[in-house]
C-alpha positions in Angstrom: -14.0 64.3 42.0 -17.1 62.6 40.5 -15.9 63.4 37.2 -12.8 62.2 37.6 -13.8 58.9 39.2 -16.2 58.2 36.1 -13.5 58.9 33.9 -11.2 56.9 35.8 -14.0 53.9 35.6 -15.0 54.4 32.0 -11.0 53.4 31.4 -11.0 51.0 33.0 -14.2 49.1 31.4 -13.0 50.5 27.6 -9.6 48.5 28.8 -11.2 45.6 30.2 -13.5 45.1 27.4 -10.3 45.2 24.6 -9.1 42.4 26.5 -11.8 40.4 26.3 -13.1 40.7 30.3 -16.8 41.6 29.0 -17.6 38.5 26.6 -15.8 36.6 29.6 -18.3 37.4 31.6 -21.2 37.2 29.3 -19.8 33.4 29.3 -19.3 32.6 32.5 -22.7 34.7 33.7 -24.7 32.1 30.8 -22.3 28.7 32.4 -23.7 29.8 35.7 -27.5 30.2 34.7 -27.6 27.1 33.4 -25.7 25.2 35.8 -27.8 26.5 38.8 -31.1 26.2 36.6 -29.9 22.4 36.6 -29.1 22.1 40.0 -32.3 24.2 41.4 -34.5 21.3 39.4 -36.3 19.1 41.3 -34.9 15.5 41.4 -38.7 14.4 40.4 -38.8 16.3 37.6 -36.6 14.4 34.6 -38.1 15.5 32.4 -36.2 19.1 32.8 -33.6 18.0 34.3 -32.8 15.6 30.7 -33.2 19.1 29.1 -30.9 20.7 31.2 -28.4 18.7 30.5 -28.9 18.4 26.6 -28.4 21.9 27.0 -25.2 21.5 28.6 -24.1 18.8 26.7 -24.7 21.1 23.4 -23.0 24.1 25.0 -19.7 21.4 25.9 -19.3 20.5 22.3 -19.8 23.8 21.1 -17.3 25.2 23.4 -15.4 22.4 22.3 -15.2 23.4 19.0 -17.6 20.4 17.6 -20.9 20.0 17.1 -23.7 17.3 16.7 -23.1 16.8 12.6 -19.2 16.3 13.0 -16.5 18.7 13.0 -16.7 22.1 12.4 -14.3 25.4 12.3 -15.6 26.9 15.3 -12.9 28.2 17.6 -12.5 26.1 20.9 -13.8 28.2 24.2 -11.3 26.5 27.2 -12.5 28.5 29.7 -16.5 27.3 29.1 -15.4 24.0 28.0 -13.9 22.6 31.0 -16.6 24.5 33.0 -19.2 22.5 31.2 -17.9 19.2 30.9 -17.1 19.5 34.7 -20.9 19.3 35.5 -21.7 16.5 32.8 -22.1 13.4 34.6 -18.2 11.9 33.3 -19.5 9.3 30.3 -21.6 12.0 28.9 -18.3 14.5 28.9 -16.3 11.7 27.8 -18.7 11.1 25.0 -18.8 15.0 24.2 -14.6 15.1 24.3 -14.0 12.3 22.6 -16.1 13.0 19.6 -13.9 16.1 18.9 -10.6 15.1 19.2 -10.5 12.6 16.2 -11.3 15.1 13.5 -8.6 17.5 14.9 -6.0 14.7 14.6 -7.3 13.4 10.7 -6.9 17.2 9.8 -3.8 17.7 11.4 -5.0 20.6 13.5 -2.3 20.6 15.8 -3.1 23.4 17.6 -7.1 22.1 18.3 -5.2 18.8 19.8 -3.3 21.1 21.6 -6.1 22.5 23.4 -7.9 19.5 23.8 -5.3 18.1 25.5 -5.4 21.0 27.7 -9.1 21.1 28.6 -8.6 17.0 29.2 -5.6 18.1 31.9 -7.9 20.6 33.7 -10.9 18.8 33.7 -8.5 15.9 35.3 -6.9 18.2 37.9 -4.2 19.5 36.8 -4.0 23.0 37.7 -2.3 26.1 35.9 -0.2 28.8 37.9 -1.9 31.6 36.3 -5.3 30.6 36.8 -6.1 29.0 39.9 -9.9 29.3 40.2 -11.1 25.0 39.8 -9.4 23.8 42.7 -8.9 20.4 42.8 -11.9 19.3 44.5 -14.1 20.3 41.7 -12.1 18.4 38.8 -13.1 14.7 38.4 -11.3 12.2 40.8 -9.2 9.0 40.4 -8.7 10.4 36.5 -4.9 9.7 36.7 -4.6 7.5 33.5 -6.7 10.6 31.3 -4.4 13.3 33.1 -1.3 11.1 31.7 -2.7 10.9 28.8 -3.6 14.2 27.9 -0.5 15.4 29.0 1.4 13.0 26.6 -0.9 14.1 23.8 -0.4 17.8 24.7 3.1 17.4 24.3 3.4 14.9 21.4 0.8 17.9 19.7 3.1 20.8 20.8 6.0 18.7 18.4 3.6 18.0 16.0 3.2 21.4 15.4 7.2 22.2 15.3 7.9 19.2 13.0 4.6 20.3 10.6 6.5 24.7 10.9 9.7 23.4 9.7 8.0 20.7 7.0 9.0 17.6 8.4 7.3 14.6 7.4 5.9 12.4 9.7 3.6 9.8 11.0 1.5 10.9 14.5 0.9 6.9 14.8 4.6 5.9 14.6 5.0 8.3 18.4 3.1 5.7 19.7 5.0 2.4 18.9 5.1 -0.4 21.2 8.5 -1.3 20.2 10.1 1.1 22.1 13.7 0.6 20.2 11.6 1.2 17.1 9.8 4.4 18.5 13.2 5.8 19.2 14.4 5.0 16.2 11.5 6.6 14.3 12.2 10.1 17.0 16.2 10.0 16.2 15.4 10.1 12.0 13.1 12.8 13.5 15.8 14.7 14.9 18.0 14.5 11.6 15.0 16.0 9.4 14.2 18.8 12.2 17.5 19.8 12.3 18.4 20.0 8.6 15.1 21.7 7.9 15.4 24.4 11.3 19.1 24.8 9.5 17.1 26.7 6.0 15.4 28.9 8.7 17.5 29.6 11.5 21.0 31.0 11.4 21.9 30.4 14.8 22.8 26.6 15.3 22.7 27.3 19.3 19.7 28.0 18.9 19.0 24.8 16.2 20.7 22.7 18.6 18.4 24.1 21.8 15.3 23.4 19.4 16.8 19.5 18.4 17.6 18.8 22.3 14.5 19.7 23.7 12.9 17.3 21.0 15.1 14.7 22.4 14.4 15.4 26.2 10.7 15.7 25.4 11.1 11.8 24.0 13.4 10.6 26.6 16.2 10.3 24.2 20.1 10.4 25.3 21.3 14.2 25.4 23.9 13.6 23.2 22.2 12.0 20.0 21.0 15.7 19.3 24.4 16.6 19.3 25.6 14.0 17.6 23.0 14.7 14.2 24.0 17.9 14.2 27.2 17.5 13.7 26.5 15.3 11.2 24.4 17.6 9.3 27.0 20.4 10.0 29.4 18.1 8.4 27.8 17.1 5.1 28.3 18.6 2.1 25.3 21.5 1.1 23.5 20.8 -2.2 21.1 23.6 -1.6 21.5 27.1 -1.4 19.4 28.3 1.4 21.3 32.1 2.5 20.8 30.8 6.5 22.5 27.2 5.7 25.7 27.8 7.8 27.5 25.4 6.1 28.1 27.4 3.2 30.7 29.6 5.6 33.3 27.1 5.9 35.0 29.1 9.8 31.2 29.3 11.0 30.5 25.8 10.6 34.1 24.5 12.0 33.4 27.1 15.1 29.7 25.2 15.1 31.4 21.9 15.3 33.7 22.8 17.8 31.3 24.1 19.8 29.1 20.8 19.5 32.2 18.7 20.0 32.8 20.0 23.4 29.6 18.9 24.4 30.4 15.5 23.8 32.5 14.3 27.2 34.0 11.2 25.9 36.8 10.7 23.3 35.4 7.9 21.8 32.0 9.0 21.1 33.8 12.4 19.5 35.6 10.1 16.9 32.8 7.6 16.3 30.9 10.9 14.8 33.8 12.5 13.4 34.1 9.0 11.9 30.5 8.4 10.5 31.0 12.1 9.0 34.7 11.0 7.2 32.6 7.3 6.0 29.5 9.4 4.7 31.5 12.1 2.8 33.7 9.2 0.9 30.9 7.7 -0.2 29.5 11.0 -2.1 31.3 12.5 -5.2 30.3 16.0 -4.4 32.9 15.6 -1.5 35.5 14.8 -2.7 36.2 18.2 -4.6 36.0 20.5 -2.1 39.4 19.7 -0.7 38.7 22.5 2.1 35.9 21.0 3.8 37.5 17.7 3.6 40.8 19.1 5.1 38.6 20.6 7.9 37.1 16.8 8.4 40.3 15.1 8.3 42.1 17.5 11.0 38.8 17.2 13.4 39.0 13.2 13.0 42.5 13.0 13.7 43.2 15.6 16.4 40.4 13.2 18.4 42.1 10.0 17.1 45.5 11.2 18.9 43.9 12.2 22.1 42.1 9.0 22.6 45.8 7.2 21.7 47.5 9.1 23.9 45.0 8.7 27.3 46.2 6.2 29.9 42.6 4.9 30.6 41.2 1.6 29.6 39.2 2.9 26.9 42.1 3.8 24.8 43.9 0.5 25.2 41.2 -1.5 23.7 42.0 -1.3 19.9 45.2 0.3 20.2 46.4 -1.4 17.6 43.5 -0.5 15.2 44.1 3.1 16.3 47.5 3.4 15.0 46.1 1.6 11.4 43.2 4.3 11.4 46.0 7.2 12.3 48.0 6.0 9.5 45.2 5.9 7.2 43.9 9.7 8.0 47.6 11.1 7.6 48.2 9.5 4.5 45.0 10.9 3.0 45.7 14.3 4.9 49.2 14.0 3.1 48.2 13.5 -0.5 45.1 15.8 -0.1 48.1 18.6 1.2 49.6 17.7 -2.5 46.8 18.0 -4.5 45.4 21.1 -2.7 48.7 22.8 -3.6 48.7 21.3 -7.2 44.8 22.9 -7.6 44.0 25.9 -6.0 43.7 28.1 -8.4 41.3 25.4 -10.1 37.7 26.0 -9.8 35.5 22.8 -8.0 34.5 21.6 -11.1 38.2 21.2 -12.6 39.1 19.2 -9.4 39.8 15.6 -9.3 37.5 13.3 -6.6 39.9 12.9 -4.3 38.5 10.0 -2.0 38.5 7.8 -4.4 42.3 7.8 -4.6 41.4 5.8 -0.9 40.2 2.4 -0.6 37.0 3.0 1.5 37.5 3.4 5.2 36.6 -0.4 7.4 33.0 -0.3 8.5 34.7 -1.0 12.5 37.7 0.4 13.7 39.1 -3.2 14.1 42.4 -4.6 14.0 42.9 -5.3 10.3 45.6 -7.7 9.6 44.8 -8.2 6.0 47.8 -7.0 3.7 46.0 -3.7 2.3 47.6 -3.6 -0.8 47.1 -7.0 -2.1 44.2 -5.8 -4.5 46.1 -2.9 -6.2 46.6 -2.8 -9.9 50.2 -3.0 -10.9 52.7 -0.6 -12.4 50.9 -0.1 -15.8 47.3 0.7 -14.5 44.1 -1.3 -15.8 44.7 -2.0 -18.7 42.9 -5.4 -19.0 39.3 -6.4 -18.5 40.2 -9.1 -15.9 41.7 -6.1 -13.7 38.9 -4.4 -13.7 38.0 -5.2 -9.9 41.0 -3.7 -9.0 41.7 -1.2 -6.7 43.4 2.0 -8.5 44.4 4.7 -6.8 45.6 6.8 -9.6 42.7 6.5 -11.6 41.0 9.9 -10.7 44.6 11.3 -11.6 45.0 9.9 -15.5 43.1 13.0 -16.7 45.4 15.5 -15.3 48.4 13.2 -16.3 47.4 12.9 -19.9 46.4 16.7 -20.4 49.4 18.2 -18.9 51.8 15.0 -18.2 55.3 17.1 -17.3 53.8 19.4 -14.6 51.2 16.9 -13.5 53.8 14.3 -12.7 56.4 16.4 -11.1 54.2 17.9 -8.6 51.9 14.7 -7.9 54.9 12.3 -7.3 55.4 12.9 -4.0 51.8 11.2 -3.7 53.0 7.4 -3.9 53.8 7.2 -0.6 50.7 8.6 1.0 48.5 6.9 -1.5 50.7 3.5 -0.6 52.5 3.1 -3.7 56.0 2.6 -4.6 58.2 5.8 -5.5 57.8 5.8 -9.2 54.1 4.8 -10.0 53.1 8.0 -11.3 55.7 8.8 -13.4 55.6 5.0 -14.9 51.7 6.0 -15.3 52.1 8.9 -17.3 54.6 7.5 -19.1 52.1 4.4 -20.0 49.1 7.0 -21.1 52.0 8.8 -23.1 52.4 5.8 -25.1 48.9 4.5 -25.3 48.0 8.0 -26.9 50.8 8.0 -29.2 50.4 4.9 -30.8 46.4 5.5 -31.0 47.2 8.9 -33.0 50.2 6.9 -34.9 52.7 9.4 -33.3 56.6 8.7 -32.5 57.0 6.7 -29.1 59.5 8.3 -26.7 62.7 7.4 -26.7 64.1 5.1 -24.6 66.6 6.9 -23.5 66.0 10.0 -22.4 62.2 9.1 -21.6 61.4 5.8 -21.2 64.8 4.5 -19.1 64.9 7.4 -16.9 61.5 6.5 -15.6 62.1 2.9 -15.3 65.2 4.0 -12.8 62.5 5.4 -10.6 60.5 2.5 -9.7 62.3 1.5 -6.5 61.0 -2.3 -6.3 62.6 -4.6 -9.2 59.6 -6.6 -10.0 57.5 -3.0 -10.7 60.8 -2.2 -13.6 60.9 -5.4 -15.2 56.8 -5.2 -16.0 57.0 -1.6 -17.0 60.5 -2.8 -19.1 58.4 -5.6 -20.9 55.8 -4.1 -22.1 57.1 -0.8 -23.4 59.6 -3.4 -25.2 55.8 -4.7 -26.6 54.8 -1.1 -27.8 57.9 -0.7 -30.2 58.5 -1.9 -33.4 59.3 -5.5 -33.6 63.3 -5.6 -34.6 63.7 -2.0 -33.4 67.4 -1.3 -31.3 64.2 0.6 -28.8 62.7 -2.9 -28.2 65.9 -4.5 -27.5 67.3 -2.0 -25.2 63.7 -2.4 -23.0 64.0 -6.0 -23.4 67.6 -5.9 -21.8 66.7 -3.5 -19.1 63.4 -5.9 -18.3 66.0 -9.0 -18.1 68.7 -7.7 -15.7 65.8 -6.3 -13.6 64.1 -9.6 -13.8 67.1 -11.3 -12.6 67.7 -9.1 -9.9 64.0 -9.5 -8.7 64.6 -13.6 -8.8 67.4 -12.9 -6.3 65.7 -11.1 -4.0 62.6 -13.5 -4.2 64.9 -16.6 -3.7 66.8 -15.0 -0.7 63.0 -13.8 0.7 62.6 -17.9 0.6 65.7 -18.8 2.5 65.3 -16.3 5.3 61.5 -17.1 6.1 61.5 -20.5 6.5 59.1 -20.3 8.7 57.2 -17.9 7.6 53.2 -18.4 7.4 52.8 -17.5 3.5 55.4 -19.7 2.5 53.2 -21.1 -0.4 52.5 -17.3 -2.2 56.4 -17.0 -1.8 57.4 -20.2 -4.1 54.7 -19.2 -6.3 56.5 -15.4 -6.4 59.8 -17.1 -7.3 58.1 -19.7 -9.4 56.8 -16.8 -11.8 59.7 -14.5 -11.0 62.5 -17.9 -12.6 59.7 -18.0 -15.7 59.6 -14.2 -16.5 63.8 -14.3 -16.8 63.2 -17.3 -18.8 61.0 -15.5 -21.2 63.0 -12.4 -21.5 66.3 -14.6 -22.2 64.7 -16.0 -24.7 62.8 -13.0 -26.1 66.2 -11.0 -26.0 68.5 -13.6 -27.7 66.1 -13.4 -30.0 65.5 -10.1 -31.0 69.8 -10.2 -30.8 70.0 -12.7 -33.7 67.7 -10.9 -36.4 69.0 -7.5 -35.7 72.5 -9.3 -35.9 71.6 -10.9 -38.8 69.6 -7.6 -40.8 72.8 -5.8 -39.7 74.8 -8.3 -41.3 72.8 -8.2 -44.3 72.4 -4.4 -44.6 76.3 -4.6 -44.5 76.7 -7.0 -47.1 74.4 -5.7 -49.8 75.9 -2.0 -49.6 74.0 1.2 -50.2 74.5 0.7 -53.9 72.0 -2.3 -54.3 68.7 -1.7 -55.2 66.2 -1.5 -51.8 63.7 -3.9 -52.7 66.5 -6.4 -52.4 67.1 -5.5 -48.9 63.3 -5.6 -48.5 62.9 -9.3 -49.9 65.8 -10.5 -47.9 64.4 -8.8 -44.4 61.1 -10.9 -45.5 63.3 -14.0 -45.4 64.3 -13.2 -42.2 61.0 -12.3 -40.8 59.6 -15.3 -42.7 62.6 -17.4 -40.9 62.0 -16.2 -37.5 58.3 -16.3 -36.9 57.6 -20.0 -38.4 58.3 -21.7 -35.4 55.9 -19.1 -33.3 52.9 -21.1 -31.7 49.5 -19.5 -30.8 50.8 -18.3 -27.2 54.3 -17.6 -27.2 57.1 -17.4 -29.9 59.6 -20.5 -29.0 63.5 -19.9 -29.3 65.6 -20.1 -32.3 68.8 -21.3 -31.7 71.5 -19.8 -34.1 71.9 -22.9 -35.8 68.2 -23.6 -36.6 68.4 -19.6 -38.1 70.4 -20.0 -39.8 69.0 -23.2 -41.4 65.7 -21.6 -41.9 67.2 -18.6 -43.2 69.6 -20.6 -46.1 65.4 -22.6 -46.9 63.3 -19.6 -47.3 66.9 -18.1 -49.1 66.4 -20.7 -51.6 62.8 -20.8 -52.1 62.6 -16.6 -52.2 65.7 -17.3 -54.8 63.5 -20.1 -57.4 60.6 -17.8 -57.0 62.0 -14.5 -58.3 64.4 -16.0 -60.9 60.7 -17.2 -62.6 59.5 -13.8 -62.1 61.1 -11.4 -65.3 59.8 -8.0 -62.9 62.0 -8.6 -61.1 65.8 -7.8 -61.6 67.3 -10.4 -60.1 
């Protein structure tokens, strides 16, 4: 039994002494020498009792992880620490605490402030559950300010230490703002670098968000702003490829979001993120190709947009009519990006056009906007001027696709107009505008006007849209071409038809606000039919006459005599242009100018013997 006892005991101690227990004791047995050595001093004798406590003093900063010269490497003893500071009279501990903590915080030795702060606590009072043995009595008294203090430190060193894991930058001093608006700004940009830097390392996001809310609780910040900055992370775009970035798995990150969004209790605030998410994505290219993620966006934003439009409470009557603008917007932009993820998905990213730039940024409020949206859109034809360059275009990130591959581009992309707030017609008036352009840059053939060019100027559905389009293909053919003249006469009866409507617009709003841009509408509408009249009756005169003429001479007259008498007619036409605008020839004036140049072309070649005249 003996033997078995000893064995039983020699266990015990080789346990014990693997956990430490023996150079516990050999601590606490030297802590309690030197205290009751101290305490069994005479009073009379200072002399000893000054190198008592020296002694004690020594073994407190050494214990504390410091020494006399500065700061040092030496692990920090809690246990002997807070038992020797505790019999220091409290200035001299003070003095012996405070000259270690500075050097942890300059090194950024999170876990020495750490237990600093935790000695500090103990030797205040605070007591730990799992170690009971300084009652309360023996801690210092009326410490309540250091107890706070260390306790705040203790935590602020326990983030520290998370933010410096997951390499977040940061500034120790800015936790400790007076500006308490400015301190919880300073915690919230916090949150948004924790949280995006956690995401590289951790799969989970329950487990990111349970790491980002207990930063916020620990700061007394609002529950939900954690949530909120995650779903804005969740929600951006990924320009990294980190393997545990859960945005890179599209249903994974929506299931994510849902999950966030349910922990969001109001409607509003669910939008207002939702919302900051839609604003932050347009304002990035890299967005604006992956129409999948966007779609994902869009349908979040305005599932929340119709909820909060259809709930009776007082909340959603406050900008009702702002919600039903922003609705509008989101399923226009969920309409056209329907179109063009049909049109490319079997494109790769890269061969993708930006698609929120075919939308005029969202407003920064979601106010009632009464502004007239599209009264900063380029016209029919496009930029094609430098003053129209701070136009809005919303078929600009299109062109490319309409140039390279105008037949199928423009049959599948027309139904676009609408939800990009066009008139029926703008895209196929667009490519047919590039089609030119390129043509007469390669000195190609120019469509015909009828088959090509007429049958897309029947598409525009608003009169005023026809009549430019009309015009200025009349300006891209050849100058006494039958082309130009059949654009010319489509522009005029369109442009008459568009006078109508602008003069009938006048009489029925008399009392309408923007009375002024209508008379200035009709004003320009009354010149433009003027100009065409005048620029068809023209063009009617010389072909007439060239007709005439080519009649006249036959096919059995040499050609340079038809040449020389199209010059007179050229030269007859044009000599009353001024620098602006060609003025109008009346027949009779013609056909005086024609019978003076006639006359003049007729002296000069009968002196000229190359000629066989």
């Amino acid at each position: 039994d003996n033997t078995q006892n000893n064995y039983g005991q020699h266990e015990v101690h080789n346990f014990l002494a693997t956990r430490g227990a023996h150079s516990i004791s050999l601590r606490m047995l030297m802590c309690a020498s030197v205290v009751t050595s101290c305490k069994e001093l005479p009073c009379e004798n200072s002399m000893l009792h000054d190198i008592a406590q020296d002694i004690i003093f020594s073994m407190a900063e050494r214990s504390l992880g410091g020494s006399g010269t500065g700061y040092t490497n030496a692990r920090i003893d809690s246990h002997l620490a807070v038992s020797t500071i505790l019999y220091l009279p409290i200035k001299v501990a003070f003095k012996a605490y405070e000259r270690c903590l500075p050097s942890a915080m300059s090194g950024r030795d999170f876990e020495r402030v750490i237990a600093l702060a935790n000695i500090g606590q103990r030797a205040a009072g605070a007591t730990c559950e799992f170690d009971e043995t300084l009652s309360v009595t023996n801690c210092w008294k009326k410490q309540t300010n250091l107890l706070s203090q260390c306790k705040r430190l203790a935590l602020k060193a326990y983030w520290w230490r998370v933010l410096k894991y997951f390499d977040v930058s940061f500034d120790p001093s800015a936790f400790d703002n007076a500006d308490k608006k400015e301190s919880e700004k300073n915690i919230l940009l916090l949150i948004s670098d924790l949280i995006v830097n956690s995401s590289r390392i951790i799969r989970s996001a329950t487990t990111v968000q349970m790491l980002a809310a207990d930063f916020a609780k620990a700061f007394e910040l609002k529950s939900d702003l954690p949530v909120q900055k995650h779903i804005e992370f969740l929600l951006t775009w990924p320009e990294t490829c980190h393997a545990k970035d859960l945005r890179h798995s599209l249903k994974s990150c929506e299931m994510a979001v849902k999950h966030l969004l349910g922990q969001l209790n109001s409607g509003l605030v669910r939008s207002s993120v939702l919302r900051r998410c839609l604003v932050a994505a347009e304002e990035k290219d890299n967005s604006g190709k992956d129409f999948e993620r966007y779609s994902m966006l869009l349908s979040m934003y305005h599932r929340e947009l119709h909820g909060i439009h259809s709930m009776k409470s007082k909340e959603s009557s406050v900008h009702k009519y702002a919600l039903e603008q922003e609705i509008e917007r989101i399923d226009r932009r969920q309409d056209a990006l329907a179109i063009l993820s049909a049109y490319f998905r079997e494109r790769k990213l890269d061969e993708r056009p930006l698609f929120q730039r075919c939308f005029q940024p969202l407003p920064s409020d979601l106010k009632p906007n009464d502004t007239n949206a599209g009264g900063n859109f380029v016209g029919v034809l496009g930029i094609i001027a430098e003053d129209q360059k701070d136009l809005f275009d919303p078929l600009l990130p299109l062109v490319p696709y309409l140039k390279k591959d105008p037949s199928r581009a423009t049959s599948a992309l027309a139904p676009m107009c609408i939800s990009l707030g066009l008139p029926s017609g703008f895209i196929h008036a667009r490519a047919l505008v590039h089609r030119i352009l390129i043509a007469k840059a390669l000195n190609g053939s120019l469509p015909p006007f009828e088959s090509e060019v007429h049958p897309t100027i029947k598409k525009l559905r608003i009169a005023n849209d026809g009549t430019e389009l009309a015009e200025w293909c009349s300006s891209q053919y050849d100058e006494d071409s039958t082309q130009r003249f059949l654009c010319l006469e489509v522009a005029l009866n369109l442009a008459i038809k568009a006078s109508t409507f602008a003069e009938q617009a006048l009489r029925t709003h008399r009392n309408f606000q923007n009375r002024t841009k209508m008379k200035e509408d009709e004003k320009k509408c009354l010149e433009r039919v003027e100009r065409l009249t005048l620029a068809k009756s023209s063009l009617s005169d010389v072909i007439t006459v060239k007709r005439m003429i080519k009649d006249e001479i036959g096919a059995d007259n040499l050609p340079i005599i038809s040449t020389l008498l199209f010059k007179v007619v050229e030269k007859a036409r044009f000599q009353n242009c001024s620098k602006n605008r060609m003025e109008g020839l009346t027949p009779e004036k013609l056909v005086e100018k024609l019978l003076v140049e006639g006359s003049l072309l007729t002296a000069e070649l009968s002196l000229d013997p190359s000629v066989p005249f």
